[in-house]
N, CA, C and O atoms as CSV, one atom per row, in Angstrom:
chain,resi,resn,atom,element,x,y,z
A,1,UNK,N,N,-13.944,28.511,-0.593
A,1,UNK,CA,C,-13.022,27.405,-0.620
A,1,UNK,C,C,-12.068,27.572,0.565
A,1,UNK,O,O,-11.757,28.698,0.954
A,2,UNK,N,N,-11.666,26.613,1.060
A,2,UNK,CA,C,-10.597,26.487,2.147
A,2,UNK,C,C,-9.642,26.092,1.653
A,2,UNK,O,O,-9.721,25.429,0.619
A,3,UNK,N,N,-8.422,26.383,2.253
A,3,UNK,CA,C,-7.065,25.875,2.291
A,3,UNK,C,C,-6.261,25.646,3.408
A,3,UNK,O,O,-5.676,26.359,4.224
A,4,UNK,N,N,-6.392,24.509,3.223
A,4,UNK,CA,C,-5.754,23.576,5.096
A,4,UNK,C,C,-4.129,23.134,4.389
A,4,UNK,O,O,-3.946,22.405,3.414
A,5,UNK,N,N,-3.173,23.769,5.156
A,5,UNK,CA,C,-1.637,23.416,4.955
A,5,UNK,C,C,-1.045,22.791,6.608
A,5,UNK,O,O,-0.823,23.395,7.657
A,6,UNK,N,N,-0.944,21.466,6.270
A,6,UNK,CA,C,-0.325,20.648,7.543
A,6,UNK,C,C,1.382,20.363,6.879
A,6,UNK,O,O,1.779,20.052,5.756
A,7,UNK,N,N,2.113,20.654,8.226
A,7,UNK,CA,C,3.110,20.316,8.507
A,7,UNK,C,C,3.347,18.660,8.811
A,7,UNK,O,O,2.968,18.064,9.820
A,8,UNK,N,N,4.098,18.071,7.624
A,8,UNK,CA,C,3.860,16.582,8.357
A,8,UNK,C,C,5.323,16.194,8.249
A,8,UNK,O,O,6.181,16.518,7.428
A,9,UNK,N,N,5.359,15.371,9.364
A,9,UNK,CA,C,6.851,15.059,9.526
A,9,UNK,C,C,6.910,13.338,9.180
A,9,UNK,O,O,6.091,12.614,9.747
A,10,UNK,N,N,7.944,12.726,8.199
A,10,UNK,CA,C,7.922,11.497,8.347
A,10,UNK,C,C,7.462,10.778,6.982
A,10,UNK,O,O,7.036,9.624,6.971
A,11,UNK,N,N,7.594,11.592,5.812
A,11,UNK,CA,C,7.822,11.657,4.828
A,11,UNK,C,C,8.562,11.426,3.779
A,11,UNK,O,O,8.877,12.340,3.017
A,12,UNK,N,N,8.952,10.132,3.592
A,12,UNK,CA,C,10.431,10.054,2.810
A,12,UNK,C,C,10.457,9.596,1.436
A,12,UNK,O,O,11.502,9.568,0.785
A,13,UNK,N,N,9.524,9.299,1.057
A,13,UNK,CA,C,9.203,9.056,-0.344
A,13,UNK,C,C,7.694,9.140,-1.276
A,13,UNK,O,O,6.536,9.149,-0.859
A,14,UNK,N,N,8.066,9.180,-2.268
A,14,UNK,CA,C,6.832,9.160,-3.036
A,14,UNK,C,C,5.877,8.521,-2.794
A,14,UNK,O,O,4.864,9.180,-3.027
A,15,UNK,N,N,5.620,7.299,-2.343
A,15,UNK,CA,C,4.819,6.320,-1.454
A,15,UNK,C,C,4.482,6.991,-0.520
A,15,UNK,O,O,3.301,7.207,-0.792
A,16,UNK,N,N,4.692,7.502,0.442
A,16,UNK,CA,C,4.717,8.238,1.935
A,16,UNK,C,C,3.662,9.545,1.216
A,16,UNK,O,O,2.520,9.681,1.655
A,17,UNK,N,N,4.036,10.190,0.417
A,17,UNK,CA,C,2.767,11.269,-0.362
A,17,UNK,C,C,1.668,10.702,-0.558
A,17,UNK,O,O,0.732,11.453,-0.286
A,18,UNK,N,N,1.283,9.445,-1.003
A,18,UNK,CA,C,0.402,8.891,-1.561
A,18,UNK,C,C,-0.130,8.216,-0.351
A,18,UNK,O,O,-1.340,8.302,-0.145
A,19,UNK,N,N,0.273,7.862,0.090
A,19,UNK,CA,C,-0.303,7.620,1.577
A,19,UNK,C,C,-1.081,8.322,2.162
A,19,UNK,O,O,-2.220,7.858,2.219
A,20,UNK,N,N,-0.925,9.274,2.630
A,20,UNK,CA,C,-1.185,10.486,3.647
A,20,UNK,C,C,-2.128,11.032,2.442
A,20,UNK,O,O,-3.280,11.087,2.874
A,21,UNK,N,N,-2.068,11.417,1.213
A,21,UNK,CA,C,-2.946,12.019,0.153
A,21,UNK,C,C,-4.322,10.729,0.443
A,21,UNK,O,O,-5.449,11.009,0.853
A,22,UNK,N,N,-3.848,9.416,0.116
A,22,UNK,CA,C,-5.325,8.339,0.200
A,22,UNK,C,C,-5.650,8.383,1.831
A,22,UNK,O,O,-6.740,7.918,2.165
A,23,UNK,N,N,-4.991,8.783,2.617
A,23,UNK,CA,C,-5.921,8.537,3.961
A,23,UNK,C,C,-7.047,9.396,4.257
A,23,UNK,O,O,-8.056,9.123,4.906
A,24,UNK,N,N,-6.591,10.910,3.454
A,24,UNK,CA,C,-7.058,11.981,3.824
A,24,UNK,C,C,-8.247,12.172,2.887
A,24,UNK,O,O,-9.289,12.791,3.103
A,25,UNK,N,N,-7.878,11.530,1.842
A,25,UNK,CA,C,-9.354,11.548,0.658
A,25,UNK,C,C,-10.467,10.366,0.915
A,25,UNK,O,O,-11.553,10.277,0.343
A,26,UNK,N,N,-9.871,9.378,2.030
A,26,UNK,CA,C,-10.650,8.349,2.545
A,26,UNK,C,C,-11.492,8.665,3.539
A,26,UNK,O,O,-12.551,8.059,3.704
A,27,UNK,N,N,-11.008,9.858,4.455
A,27,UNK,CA,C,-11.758,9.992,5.511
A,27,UNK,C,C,-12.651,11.520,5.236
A,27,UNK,O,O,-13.526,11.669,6.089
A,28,UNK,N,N,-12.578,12.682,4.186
A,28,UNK,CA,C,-12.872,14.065,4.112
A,28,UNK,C,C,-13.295,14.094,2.841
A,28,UNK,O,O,-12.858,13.286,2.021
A,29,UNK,N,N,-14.328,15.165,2.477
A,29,UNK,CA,C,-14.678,15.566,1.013
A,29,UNK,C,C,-13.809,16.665,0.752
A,29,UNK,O,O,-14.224,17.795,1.010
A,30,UNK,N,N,-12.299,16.458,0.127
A,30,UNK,CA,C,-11.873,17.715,-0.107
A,30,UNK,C,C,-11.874,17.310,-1.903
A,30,UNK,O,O,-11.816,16.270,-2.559
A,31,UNK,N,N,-11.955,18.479,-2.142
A,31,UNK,CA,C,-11.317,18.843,-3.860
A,31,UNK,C,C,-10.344,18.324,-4.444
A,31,UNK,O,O,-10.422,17.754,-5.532
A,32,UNK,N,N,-9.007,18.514,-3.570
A,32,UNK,CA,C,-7.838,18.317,-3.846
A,32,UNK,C,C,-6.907,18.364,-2.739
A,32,UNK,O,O,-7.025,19.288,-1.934
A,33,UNK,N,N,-5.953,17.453,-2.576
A,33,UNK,CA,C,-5.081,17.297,-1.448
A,33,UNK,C,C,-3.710,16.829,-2.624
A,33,UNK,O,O,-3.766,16.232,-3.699
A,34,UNK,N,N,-2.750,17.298,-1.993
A,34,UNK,CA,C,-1.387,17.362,-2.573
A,34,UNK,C,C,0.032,17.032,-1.353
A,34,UNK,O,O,0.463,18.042,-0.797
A,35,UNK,N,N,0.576,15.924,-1.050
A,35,UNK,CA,C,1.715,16.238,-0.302
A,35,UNK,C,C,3.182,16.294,-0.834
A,35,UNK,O,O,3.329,15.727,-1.917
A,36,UNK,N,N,4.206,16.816,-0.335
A,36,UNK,CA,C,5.719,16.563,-0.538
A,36,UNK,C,C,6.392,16.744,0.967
A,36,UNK,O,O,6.334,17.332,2.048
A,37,UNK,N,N,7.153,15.647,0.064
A,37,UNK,CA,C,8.463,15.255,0.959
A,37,UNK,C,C,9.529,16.108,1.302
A,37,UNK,O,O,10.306,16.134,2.257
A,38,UNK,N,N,9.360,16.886,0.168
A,38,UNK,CA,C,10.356,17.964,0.821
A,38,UNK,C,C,10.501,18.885,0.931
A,38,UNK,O,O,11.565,19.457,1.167
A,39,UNK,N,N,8.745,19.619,0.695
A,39,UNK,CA,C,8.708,20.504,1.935
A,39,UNK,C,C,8.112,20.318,3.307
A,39,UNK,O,O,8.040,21.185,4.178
A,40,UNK,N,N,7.644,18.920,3.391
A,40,UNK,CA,C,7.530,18.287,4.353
A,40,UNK,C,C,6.007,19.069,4.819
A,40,UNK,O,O,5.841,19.667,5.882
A,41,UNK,N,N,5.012,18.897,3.773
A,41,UNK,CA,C,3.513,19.357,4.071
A,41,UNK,C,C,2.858,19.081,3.289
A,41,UNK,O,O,3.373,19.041,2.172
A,42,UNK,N,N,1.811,18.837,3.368
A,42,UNK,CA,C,0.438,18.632,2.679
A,42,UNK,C,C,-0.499,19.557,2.634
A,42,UNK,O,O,-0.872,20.006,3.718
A,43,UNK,N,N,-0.920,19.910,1.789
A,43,UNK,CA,C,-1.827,21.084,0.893
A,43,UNK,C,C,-3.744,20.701,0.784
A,43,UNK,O,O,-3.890,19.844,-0.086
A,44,UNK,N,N,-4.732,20.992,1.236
A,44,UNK,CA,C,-5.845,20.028,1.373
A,44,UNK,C,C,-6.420,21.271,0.596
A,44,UNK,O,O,-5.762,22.311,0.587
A,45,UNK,N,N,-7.798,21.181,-0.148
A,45,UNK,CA,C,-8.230,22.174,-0.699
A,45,UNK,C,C,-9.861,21.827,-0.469
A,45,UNK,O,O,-10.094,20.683,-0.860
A,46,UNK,N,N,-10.591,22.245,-0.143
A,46,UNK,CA,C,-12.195,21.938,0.579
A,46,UNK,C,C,-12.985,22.548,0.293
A,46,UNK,O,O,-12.738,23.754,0.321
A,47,UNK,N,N,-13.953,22.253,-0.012
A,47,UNK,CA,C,-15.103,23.764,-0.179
A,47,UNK,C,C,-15.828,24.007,1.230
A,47,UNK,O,O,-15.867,25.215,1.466
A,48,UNK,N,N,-16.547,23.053,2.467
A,48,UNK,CA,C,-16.468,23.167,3.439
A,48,UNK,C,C,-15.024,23.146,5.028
A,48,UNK,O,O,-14.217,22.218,4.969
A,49,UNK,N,N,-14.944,23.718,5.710
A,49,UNK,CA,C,-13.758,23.408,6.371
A,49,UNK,C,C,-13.999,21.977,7.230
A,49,UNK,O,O,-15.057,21.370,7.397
A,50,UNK,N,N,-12.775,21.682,7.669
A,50,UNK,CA,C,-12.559,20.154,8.211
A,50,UNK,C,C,-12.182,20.312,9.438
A,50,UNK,O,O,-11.469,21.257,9.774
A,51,UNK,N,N,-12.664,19.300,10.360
A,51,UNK,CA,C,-12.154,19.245,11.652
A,51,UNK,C,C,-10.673,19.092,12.160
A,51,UNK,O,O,-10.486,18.009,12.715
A,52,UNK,N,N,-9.842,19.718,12.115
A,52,UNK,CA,C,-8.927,19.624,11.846
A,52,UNK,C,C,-7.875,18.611,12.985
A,52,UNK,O,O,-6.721,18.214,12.823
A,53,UNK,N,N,-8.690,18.449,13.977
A,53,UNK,CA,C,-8.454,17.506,15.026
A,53,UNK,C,C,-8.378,15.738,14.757
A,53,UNK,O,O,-7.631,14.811,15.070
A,54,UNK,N,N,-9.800,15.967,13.885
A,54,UNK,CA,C,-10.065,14.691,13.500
A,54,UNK,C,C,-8.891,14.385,12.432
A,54,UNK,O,O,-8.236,13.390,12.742
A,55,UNK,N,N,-8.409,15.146,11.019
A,55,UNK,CA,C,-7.523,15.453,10.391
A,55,UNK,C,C,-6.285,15.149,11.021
A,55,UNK,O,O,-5.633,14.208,10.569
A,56,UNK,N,N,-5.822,15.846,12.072
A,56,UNK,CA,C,-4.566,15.299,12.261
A,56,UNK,C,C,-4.465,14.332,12.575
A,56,UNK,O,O,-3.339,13.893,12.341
A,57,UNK,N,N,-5.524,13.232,13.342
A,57,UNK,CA,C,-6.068,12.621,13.823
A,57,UNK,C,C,-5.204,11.071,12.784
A,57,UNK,O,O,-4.509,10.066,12.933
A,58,UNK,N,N,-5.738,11.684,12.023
A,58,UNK,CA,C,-5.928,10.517,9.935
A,58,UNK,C,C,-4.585,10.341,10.000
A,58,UNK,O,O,-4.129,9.332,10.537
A,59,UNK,N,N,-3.787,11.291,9.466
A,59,UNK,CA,C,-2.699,11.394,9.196
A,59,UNK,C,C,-1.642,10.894,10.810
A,59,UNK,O,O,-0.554,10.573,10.330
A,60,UNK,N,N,-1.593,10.801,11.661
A,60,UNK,CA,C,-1.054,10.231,12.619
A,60,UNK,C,C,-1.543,8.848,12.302
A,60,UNK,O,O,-0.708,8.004,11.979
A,61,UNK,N,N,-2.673,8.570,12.356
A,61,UNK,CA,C,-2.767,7.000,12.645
A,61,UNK,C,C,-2.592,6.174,10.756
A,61,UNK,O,O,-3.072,5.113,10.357
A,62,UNK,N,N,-1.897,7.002,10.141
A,62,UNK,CA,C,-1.463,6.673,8.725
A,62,UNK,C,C,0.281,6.592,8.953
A,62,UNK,O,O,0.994,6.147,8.054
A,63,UNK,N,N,0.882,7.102,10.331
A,63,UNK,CA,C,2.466,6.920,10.505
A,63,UNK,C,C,2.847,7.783,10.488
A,63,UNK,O,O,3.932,7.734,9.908
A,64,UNK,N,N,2.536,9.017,10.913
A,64,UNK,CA,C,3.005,10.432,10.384
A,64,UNK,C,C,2.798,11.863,11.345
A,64,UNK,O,O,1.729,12.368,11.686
A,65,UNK,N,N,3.806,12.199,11.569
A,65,UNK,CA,C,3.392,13.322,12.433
A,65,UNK,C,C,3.184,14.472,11.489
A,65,UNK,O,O,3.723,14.703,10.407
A,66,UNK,N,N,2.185,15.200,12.225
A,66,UNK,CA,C,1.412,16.518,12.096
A,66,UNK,C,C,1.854,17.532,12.840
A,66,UNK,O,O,1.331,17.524,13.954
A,67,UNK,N,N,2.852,18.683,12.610
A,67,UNK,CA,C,3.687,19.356,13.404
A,67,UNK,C,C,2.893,20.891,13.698
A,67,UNK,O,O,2.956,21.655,14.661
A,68,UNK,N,N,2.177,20.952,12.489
A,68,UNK,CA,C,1.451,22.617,12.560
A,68,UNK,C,C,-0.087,22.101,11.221
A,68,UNK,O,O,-0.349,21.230,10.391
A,69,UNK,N,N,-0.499,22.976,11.639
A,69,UNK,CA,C,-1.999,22.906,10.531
A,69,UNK,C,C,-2.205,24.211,11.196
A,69,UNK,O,O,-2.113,24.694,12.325
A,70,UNK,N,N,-2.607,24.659,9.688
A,70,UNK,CA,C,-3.151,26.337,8.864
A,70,UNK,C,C,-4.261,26.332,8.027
A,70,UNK,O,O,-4.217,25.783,6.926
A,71,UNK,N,N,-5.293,26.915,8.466
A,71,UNK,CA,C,-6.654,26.966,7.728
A,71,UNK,C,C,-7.016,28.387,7.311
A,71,UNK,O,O,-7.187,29.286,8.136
A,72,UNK,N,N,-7.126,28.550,5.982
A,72,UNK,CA,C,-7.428,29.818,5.730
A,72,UNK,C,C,-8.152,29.625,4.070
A,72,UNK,O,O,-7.985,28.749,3.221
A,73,UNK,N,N,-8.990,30.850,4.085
A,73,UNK,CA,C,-10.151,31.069,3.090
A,73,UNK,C,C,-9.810,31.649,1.994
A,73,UNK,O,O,-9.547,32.850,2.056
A,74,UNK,N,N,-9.722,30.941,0.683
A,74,UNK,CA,C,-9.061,31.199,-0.577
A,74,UNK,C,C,-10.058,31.208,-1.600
A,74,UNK,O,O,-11.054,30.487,-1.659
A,75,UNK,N,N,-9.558,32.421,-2.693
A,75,UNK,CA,C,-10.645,32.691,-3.172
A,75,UNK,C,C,-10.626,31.084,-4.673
A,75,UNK,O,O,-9.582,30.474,-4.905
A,76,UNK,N,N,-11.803,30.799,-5.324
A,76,UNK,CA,C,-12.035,29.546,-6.299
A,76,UNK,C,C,-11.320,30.800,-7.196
A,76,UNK,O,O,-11.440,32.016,-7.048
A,77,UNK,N,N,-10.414,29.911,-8.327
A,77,UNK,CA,C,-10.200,30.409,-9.267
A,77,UNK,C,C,-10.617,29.886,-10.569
A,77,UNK,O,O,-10.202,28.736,-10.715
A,78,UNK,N,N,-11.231,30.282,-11.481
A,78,UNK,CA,C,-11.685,29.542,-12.602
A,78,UNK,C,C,-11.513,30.680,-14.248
A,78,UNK,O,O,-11.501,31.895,-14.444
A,79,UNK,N,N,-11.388,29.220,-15.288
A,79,UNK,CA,C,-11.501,30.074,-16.445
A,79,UNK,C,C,-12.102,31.721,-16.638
A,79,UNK,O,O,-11.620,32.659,-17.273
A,80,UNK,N,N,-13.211,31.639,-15.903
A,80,UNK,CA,C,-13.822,32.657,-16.223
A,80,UNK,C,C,-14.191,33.872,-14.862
A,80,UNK,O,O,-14.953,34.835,-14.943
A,81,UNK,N,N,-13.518,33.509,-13.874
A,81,UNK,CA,C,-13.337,34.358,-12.327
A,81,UNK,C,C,-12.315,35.566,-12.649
A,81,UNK,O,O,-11.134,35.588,-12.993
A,82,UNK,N,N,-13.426,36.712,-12.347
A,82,UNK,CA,C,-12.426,38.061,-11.919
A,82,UNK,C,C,-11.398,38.060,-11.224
A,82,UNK,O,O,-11.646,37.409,-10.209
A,83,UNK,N,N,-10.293,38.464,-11.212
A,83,UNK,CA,C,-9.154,38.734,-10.061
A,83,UNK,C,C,-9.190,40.210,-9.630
A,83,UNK,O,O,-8.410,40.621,-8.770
C-alpha cells in the first residue's frame, strides 16, 4: 500500500475538502483519500503508486496549490494482520 501526503494550499472550507477529495478519486484508483483545511493536506491511500506529477497536476487545475507531496510504503492493516 502507498501513502501519498500533499501539501495543499487554498483550502478554506469543508467544500474545498470535498473538492480536491472528488477530483482526485475522479482521475486515480486510490482506496482512500482524506483532506483538511487545517492542516492544510491531503492524505491519498493506493495500493499501486501514482504519478505524482499528473496528481499535482488534478489538484491545481481543481484551484489549489500543491506545496510538497510525500510518497511512502505503508504497511495494510487489517482485522486479522500481525504487527
Amino acid at each position: 500500500m502507498i501513502k501519498i501526503t500533499l501539501q495543499v494550499d487554498g483550502m478554506m472550507c469543508g467544500m474545498c475538502e470535498a473538492h480536491v477529495n472528488d477530483a482526485i478519486r475522479r482521475e486515480f484508483p486510490v482506496g482512500k483519500v482524506s483532506s483538511s483545511r487545517k492542516k492544510g493536506e491531503t492524505v491519498i491511500l493506493a495500493e499501486e503508486p501514482l504519478d505524482l506529477e499528473r496528481l499535482k497536476g488534478t489538484v491545481e487545475a481543481a484551484g489549489y496549490q500543491v506545496l510538497s507531496a510525500r510518497e511512502e510504503t505503508c504497511e495494510k492493516r487489517g482485522l486479522f494482520s500481525r504487527r
